[in-house]
C-alpha positions in Angstrom: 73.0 189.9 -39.2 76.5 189.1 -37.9 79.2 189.5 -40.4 81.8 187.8 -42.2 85.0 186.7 -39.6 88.6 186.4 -41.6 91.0 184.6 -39.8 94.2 184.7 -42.0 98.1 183.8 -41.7 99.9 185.0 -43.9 103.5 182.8 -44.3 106.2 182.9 -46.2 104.9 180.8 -49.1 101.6 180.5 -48.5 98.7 182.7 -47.3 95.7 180.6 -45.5 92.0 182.3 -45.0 89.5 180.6 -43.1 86.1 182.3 -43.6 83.0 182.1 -41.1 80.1 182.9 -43.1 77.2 185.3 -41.8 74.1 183.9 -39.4 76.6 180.4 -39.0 76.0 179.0 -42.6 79.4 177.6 -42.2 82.9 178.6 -43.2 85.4 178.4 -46.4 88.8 178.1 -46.5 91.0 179.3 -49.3 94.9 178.4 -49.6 96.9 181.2 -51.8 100.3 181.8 -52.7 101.6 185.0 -50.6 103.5 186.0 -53.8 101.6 185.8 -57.1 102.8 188.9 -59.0 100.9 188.1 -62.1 97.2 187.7 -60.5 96.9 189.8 -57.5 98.9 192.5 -55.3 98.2 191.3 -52.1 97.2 187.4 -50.9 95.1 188.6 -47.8 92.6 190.5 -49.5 92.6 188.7 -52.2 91.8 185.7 -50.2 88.3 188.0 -48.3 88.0 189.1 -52.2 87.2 185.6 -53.3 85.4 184.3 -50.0 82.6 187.5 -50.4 82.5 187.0 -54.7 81.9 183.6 -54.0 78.9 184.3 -51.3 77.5 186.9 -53.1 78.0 185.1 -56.3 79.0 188.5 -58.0 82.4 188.6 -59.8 84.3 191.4 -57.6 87.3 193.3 -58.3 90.0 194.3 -55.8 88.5 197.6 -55.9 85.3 196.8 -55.4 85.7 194.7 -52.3 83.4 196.5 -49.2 84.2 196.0 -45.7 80.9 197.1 -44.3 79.5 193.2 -44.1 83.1 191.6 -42.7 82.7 191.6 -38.4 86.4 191.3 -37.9 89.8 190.5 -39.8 92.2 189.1 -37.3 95.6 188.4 -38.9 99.4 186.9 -38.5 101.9 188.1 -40.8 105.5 187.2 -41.5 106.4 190.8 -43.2 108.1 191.7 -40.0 110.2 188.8 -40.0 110.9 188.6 -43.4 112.0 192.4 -43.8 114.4 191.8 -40.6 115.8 188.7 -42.6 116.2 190.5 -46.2 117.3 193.9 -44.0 114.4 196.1 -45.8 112.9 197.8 -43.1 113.2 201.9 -43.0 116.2 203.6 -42.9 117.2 204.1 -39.3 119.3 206.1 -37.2 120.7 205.2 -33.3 120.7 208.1 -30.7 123.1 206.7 -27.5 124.6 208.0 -25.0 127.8 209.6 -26.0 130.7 207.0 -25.8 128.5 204.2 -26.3 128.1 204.9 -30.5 129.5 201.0 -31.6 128.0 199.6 -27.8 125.2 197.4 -30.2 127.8 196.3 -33.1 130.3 194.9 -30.2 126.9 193.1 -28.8 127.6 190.7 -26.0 130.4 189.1 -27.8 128.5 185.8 -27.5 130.3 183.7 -30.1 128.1 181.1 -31.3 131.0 179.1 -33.7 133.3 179.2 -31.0 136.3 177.7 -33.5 135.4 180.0 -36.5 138.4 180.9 -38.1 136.5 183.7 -39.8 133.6 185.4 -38.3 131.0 187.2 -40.1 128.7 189.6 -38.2 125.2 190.0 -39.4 124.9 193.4 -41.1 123.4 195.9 -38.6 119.8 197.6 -39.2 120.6 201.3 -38.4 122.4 203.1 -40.9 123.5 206.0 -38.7 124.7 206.6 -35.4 124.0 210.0 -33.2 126.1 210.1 -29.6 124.6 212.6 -27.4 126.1 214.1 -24.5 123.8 212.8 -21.6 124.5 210.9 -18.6 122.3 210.3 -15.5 123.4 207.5 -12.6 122.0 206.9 -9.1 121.9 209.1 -6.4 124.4 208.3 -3.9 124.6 210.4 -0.3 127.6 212.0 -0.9 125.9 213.8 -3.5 123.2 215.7 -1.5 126.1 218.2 -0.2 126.6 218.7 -4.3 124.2 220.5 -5.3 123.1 218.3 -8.6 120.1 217.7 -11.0 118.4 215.5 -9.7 115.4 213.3 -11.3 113.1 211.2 -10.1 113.0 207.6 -11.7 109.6 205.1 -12.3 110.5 203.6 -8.9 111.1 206.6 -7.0 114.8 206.1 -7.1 116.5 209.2 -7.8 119.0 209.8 -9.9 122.3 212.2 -10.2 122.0 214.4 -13.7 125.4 214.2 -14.7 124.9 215.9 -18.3 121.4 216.7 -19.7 120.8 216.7 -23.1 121.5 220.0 -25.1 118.6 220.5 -27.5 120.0 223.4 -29.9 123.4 221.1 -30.7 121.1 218.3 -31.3 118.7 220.1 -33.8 121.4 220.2 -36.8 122.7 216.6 -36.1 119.4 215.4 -35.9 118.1 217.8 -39.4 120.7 216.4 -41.2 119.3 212.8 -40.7 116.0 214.2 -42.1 118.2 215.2 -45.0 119.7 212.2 -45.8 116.2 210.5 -46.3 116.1 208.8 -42.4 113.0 209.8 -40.8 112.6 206.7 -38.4 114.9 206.9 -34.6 115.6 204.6 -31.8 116.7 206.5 -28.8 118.4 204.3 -26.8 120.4 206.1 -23.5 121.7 204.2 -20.6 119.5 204.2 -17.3 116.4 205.3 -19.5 114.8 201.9 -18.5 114.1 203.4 -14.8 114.8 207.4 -15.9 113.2 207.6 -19.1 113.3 212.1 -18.9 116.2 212.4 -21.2 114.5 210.4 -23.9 111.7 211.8 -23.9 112.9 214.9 -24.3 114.7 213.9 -27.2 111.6 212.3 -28.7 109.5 215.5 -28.1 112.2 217.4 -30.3 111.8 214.5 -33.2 108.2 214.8 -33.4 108.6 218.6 -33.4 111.0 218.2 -36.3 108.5 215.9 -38.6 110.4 212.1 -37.7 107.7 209.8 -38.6 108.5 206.8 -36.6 110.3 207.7 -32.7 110.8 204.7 -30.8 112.3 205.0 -27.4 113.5 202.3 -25.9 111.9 203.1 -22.5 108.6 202.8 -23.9 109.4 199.4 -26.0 111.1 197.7 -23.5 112.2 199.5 -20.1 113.9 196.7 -18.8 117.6 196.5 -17.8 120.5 195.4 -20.3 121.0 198.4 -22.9 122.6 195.8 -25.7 119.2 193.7 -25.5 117.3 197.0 -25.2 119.0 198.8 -27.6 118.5 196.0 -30.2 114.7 195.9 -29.3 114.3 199.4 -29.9 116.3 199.4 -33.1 114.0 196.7 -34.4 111.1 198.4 -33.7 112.0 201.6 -35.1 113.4 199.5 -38.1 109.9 197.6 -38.4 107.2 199.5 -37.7 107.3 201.7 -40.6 107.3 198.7 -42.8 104.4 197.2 -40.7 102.4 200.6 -40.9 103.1 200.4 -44.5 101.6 197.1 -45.5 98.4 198.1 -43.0 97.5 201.1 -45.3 98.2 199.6 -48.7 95.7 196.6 -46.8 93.6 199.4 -46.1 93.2 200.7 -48.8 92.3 197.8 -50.9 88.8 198.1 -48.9 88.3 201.6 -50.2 88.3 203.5 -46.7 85.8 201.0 -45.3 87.6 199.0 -43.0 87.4 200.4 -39.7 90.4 200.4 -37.2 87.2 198.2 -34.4 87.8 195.1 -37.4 91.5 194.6 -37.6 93.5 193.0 -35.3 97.4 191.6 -35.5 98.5 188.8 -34.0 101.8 189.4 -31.7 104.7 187.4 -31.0 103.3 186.5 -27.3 100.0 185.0 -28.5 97.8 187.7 -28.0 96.3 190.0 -30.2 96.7 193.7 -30.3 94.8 196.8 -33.0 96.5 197.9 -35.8 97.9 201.2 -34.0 99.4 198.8 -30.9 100.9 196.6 -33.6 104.9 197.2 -33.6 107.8 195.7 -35.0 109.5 194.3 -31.9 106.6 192.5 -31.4 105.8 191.0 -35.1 108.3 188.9 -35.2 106.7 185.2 -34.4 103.2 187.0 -35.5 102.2 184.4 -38.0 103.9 181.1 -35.6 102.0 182.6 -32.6 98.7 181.7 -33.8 99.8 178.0 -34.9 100.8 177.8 -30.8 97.4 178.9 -29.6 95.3 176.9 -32.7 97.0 173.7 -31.0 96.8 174.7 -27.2 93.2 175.6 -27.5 92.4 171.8 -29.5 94.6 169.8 -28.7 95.9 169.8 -25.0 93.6 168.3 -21.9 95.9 166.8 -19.7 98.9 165.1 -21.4 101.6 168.3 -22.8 102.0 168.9 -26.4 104.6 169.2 -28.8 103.8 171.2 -31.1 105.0 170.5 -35.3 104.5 173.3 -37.7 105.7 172.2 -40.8 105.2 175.2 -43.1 106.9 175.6 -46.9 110.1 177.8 -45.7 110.7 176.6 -42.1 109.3 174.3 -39.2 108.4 175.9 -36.3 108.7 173.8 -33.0 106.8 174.8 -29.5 105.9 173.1 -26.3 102.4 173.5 -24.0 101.7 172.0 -20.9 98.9 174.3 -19.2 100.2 177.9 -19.9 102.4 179.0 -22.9 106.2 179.2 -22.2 107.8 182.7 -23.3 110.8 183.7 -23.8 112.1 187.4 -23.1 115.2 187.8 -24.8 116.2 186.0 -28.2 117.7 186.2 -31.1 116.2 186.6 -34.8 118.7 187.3 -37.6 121.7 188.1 -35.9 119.5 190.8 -33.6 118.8 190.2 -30.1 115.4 191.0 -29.2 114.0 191.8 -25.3 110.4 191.1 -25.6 107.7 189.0 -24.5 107.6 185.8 -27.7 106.4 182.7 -27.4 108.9 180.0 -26.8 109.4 178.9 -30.8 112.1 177.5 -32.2 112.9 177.3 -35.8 114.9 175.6 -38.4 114.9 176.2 -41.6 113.6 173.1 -43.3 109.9 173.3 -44.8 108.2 171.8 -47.8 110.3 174.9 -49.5 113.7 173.8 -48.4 116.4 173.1 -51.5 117.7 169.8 -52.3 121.6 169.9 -52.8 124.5 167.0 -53.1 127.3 168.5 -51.7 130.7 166.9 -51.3 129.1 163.6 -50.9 126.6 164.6 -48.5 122.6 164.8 -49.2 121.4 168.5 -47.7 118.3 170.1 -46.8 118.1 173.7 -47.2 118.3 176.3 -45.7 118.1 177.9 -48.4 114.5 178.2 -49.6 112.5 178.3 -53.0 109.8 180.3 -51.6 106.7 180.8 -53.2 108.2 182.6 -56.5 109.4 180.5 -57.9 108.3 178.0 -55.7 109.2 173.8 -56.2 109.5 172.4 -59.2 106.2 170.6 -59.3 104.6 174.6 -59.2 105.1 175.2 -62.6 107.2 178.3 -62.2 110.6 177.0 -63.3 111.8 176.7 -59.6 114.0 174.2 -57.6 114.1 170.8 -56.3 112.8 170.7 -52.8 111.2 168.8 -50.2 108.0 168.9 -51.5 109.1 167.5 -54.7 111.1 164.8 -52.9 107.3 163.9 -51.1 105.5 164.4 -54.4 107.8 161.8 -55.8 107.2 158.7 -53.0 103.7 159.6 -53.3 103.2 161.0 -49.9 101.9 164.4 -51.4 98.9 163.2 -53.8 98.8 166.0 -57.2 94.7 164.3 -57.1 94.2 165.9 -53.6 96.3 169.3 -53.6 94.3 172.6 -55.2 94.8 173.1 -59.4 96.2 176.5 -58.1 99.2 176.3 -60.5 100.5 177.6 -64.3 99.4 180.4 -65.8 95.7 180.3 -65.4 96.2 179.1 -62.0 94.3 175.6 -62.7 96.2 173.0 -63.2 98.2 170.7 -60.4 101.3 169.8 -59.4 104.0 168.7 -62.0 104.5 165.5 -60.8 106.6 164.7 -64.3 109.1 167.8 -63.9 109.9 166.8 -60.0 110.7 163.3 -60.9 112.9 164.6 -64.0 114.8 166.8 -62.1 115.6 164.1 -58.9 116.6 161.7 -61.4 119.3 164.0 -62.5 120.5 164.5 -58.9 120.2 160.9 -59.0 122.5 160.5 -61.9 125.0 163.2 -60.3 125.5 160.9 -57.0 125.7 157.7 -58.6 128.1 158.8 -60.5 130.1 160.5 -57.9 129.8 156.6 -55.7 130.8 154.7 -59.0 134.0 154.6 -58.2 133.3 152.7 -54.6 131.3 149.8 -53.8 128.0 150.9 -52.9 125.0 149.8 -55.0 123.3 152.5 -57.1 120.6 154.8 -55.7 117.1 154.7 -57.4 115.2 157.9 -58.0 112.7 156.8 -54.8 116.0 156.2 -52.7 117.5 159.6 -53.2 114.1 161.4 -52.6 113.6 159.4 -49.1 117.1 160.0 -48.4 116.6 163.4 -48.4 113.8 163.2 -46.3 115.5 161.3 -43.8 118.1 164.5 -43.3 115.2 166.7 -43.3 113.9 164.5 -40.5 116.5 165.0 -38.4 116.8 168.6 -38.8 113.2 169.0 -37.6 113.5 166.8 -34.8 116.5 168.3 -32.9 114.6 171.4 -31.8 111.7 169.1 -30.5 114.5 167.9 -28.4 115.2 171.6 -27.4 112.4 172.5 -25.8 111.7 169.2 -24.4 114.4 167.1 -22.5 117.0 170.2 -22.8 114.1 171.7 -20.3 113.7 168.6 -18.2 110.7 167.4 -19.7 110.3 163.5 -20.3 109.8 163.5 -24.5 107.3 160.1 -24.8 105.5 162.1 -22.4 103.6 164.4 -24.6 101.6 164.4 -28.0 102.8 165.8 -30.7 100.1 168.1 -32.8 101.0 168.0 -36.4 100.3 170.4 -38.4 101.4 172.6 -41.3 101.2 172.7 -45.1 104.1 169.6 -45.0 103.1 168.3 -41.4 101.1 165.4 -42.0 103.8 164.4 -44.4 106.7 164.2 -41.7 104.8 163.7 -38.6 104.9 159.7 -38.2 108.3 159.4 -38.9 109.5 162.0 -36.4 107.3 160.9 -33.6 109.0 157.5 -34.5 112.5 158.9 -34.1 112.1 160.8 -30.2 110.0 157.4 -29.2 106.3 159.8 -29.1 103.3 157.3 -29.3 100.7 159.6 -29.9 100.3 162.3 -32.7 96.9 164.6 -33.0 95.9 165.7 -36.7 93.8 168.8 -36.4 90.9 168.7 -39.2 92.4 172.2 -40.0 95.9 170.9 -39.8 97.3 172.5 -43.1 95.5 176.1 -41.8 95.9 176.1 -37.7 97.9 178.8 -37.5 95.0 180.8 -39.3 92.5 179.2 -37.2 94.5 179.6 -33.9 94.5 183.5 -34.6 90.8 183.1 -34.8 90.7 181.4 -31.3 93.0 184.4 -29.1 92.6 186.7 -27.0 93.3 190.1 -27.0 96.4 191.1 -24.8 98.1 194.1 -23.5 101.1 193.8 -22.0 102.7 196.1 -19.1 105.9 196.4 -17.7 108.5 198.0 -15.9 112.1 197.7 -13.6 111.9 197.0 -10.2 114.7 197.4 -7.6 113.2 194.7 -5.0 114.9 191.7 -2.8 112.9 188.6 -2.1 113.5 187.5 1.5 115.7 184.0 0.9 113.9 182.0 3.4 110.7 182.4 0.7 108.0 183.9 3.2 105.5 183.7 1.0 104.6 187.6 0.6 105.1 190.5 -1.7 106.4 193.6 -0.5 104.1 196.2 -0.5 105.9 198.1 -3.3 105.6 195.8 -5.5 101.8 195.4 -4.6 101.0 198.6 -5.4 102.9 198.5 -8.7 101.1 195.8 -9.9 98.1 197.4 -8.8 99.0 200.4 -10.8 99.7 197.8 -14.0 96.4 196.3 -14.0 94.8 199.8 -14.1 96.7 200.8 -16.9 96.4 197.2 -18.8 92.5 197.3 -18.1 92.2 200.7 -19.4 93.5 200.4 -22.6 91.6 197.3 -23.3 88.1 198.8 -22.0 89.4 201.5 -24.7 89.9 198.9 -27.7 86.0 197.9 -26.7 86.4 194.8 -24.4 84.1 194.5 -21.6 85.3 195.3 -18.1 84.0 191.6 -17.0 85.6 189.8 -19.9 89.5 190.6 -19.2 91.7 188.8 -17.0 95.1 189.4 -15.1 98.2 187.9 -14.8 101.0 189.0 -12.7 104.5 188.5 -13.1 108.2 189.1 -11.5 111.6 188.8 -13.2 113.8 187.1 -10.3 117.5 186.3 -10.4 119.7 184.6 -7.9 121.8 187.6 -6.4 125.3 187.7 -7.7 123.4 186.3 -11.3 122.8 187.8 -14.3 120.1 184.8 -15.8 116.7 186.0 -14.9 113.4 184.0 -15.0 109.6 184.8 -15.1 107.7 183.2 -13.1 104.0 183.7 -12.5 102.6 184.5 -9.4 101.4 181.4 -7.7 97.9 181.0 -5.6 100.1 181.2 -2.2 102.2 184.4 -3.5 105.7 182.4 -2.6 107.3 183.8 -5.6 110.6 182.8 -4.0 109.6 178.8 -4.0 107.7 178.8 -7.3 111.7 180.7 -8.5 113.7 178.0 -6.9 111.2 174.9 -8.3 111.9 176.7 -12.3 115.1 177.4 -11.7 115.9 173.8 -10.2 114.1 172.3 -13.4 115.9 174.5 -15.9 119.4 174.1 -14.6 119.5 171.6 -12.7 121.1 173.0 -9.8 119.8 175.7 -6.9 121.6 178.6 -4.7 119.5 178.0 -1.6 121.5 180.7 0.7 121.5 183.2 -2.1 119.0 185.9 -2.3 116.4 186.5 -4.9 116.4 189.8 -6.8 113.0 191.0 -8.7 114.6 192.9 -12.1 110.8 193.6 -13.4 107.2 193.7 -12.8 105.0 192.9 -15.4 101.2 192.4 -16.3 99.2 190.5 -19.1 96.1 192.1 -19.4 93.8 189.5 -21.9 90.5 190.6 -23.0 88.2 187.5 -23.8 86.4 188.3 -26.5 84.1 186.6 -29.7 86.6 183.7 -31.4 85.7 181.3 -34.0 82.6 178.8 -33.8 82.6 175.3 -34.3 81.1 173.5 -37.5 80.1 169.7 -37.9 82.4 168.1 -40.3 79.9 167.8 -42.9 80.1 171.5 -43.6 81.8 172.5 -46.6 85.4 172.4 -46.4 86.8 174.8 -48.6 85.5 177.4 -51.6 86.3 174.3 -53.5 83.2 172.8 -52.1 84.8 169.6 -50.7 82.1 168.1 -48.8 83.5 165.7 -45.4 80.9 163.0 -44.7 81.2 162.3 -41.0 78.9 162.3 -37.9 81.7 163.2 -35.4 81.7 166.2 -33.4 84.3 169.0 -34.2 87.0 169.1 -32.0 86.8 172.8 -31.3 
């Protein structure tokens, strides 16, 4: 008997759960708050909790919930992103190379609001800093007659020892962090990306002295540029703890019966990794990830997708046209953050966003009203938003959304309370316009006024990864989907001049479903010291070869380990090229004639517009995706039962997955 299959996404208001049920008797969905304080600790289980008490038609408790019938639990999250946000991750200390202790507060001072009179800095995630005296650089020729250290880096460059860390003055500094309650590091030193000795010298000392989390940055991201690596690293050792926390309170709720073989986590690139290979610096799109993959795997044939995801705190915007775009450095909350993500942007402006009148203008969040306290229409004395303004014009039906709300969690939306509370905004701007001409503003007016600004918010990032990259907009169809999706979709395919829009039948869950539908992926990487020939012969120097040989092995391993079959995984290979004289690298695949250096120039041409034909082409980094194709989702008739509310779909068609 095959088991039950969770796929689950856990957002920032709500927490989606779509069930497969044993021996393909069909699936269930369930649609939770992610915060509901008064009926249950945590919305994921809670969700499997209802799915299995439903099937087995025996009222279970929390504690009661066994794991031994579920196959797999594949999951997004957005604690990861949420705890970077609201800065509650662990309590963090920075080891760097001495004279470098305020290198990641200065940043790249990138200044965003180039005019702002008064600039405020987000507040920085580690709460101590550690310089230690260390210093490595490359060996130059003069030096052989010195006499130095010398090490040997991950390319077989070798490098100078300068000053090697001192382990006995580093004990004390590093007990009294212990003392002061900060057990989690990011060791951060420069050159560590190709000479990683020093740190892991250091890290063998921390484990030694009982740190629980050690991240060094040349094992999170050994790639050049200490600010962005430095960042990465903080972020992980920031994270993780808080990620590893959440997996054994989920744990736990299952009574020791969930095996590590039936969880995975859903990372930032698309792919999904076990519970132990989950991290912080790679959580952070975990939960829009899946949303990307549920629409690439449905939607796109030919024609490249926008893709919508209108969610109840933000709306997350993506593109595919064959192969999913990713981005390697960005920035989330003020941190910059080297890692493999999938191309999303975001806005904040969801079903969730806050209504306000401010100074004669109508605005749309960002702040959000969550899911405690939630809209208005939730019955939890919250705010005016969106939703409300779409409950109001009708285009969210109280008939057709779950009696989830009040006290006893079964009664609907509070169509009365929204429409009280907009006609008092309504009152506040007419009277603010009284004194000029223009006519006064009906309830409805205000309401669609406000969606109109929301409108536009959403649509500018569209624009963003669309015609900002070259691409021709009315070009591609946009997938809608997204608690609020449906409700927005029309009108901003109206506004960029897009003629066709695809509603998944799982719209309102896909990034639940897409987590369902990925891979598994291990990703390997490291720096590379190379030079493209500039007249684009298309071969790869042996070097490199036998690097990404290496890669694969390693990638391939540690899948065969996680229980993958050899036959089932796949390998991707990738170099980080710059123009020489540069500092804006690109990935680009390796194409089916190997001329990196032509496939380089074609990206680069598209992306800026411009090319530096007599330059030549640097390689910064080798890396390898290593996916693992393994059992996803199946695919149901419509007529199946829709949701553990037993809403039954009447239709002959096929499903589109």
């Amino acid at each position: 008997m095959s088991g039950f299959r969770f796929s689950i996404d856990r957002g920032g208001t709500f927490t989606d759960i779509y069930a497969e049920l044993p021996n393909g008797e069909g699936f269930k969905v369930i649609k939770l708050l992610s915060e509901d304080p008064l009926n249950y600790d945590d919305a994921p289980r809670e969700g499997i909790r209802r799915v299995l008490a439903d099937y087995y038609q025996d009222d279970l408790t929390e504690q009661t919930v066994d794991a031994k019938n579920i196959e797999w639990i594949r999951m997004g999250t957005t604690i990861a992103t949420n705890a970077l946000l609201e800065r509650k991750g662990a309590p963090t200390a920075l080891l760097i190379t001495a004279g470098f202790g305020d290198l990641l507060q200065i940043g790249d001072q990138s200044r965003p609001d180039l005019f702002d009179l008064k600039v405020s800095k987000p507040e920085l995630i580690y709460s101590k800093v550690v310089e230690v005296e260390e210093r490595l650089r490359i060996m130059h020729p003069e030096d052989v007659e010195l006499n130095l250290e010398q090490l040997v880096g991950v390319n077989g460059e070798r490098f100078v020892v300068l000053k090697k860390p001192n382990l006995a003055l580093l004990r004390p500094h590093m007990q009294q962090l212990l003392v002061d309650g900060i057990d989690s590091l990011a060791v951060v030193f420069m050159h560590s990306y190709a000479c990683p000795q020093h740190e892991q010298m250091v890290g063998e000392l921390a484990r030694e002295m009982g740190f629980k989390q050690i991240s060094l940055s040349s094992e999170v991201m050994p790639m050049v540029k200490i600010v962005s690596r430095g960042d990465t690293t903080s972020v992980d050792s920031y994270l993780t703890p808080h990620i590893k926390s959440y997996l054994e309170s989920f744990r736990g709720g299952f009574g020791g019966t969930l095996q590590d073989s039936q969880l995975l986590f859903m990372q930032s690139d698309g792919g999904l990794a076990s519970a132990q290979e989950f991290s912080g610096s790679r959580a952070i799109l975990s939960g829009p990830a899946g949303g990307v993959v549920g629409y690439a795997v449905t939607t796109y044939k030919s024609k490249p997708v926008i893709g919508f995801d209108m969610g109840g705190t933000s709306t997350d915007v993506s593109r595919f046209g064959g192969e999913y775009d990713l981005a390697f450095e960005s920035e989330t909350a003020g941190v910059r953050i080297q890692a493999p993500q999938l191309d999303i942007k975001t806005v904040a402006a969801g079903g969730g966003s806050r209504l306000f009148f401010d100074n004669g203008m109508f605005v749309v969040g960002p702040e959000s009203a969550g899911a405690h306290p939630g809209p208005i229409c939730y019955r939890k004395g919250g705010y005016l938003t969106v939703t409300d303004a779409n409950l109001i014009l009708g285009r969210v039906q109280a008939d057709y959304f779950p009696n989830i709300f009040g006290e006893s969690e079964d009664l609907p939306l509070d169509y009365a309370a929204s429409y009280r509370a907009m006609e008092s905004l309504t009152a506040e701007i007419n009277l603010y316009y009284e004194a000029s001409s223009r006519s006064e503003m009906s309830v409805e007016s205000v309401a669609l006024g406000f969606i109109e600004v929301a409108n536009e918010v959403m649509a500018r990032p569209i624009r963003e990864v669309s015609v900002m990259r070259g691409f021709n907009i009315k070009e591609h169809t946009l997938a809608s989907f997204g608690g609020a999706g449906g409700q927005h979709s029309c009108a901003i395919a109206r506004t960029l001049g897009i003629s066709s829009i695809f509603i998944h039948r799982f719209s309102g869950i896909l990034s639940a479903y897409g987590i369902g539908l990925a891979d598994i992926v291990v990703e390997r990487q490291q720096p590379a010291a190379e030079v493209i020939d500039k007249d684009g012969e298309p071969s790869v120097q042996n070097s490199i070869t036998h690097n990404f040989k290496k890669l694969e092995q390693e990638g391939v391993a540690e899948l065969v380990a996680q229980g993958v079959k050899k036959s089932a995984i796949a390998t991707y290979r990738y170099l980080n090229l710059r123009y020489e004289g540069t500092d804006t690298a690109l990935m680009v695949e390796q194409p089916s004639d190997l001329n990196f250096a032509y496939a380089f120039r074609e990206l680069y041409l598209r992306e800026f517009g411009f090319e530096l034909k007599e330059r030549a082409i640097l390689v910064d980094d080798i890396r390898v995706r290593a996916v693992g194709s393994v059992d996803t989702l199946r695919s149901f008739p419509l007529e199946h039962t829709l949701s553990a509310g037993k809403v039954n779909l009447q239709d002959d068609r096929e499903s589109v997955q």
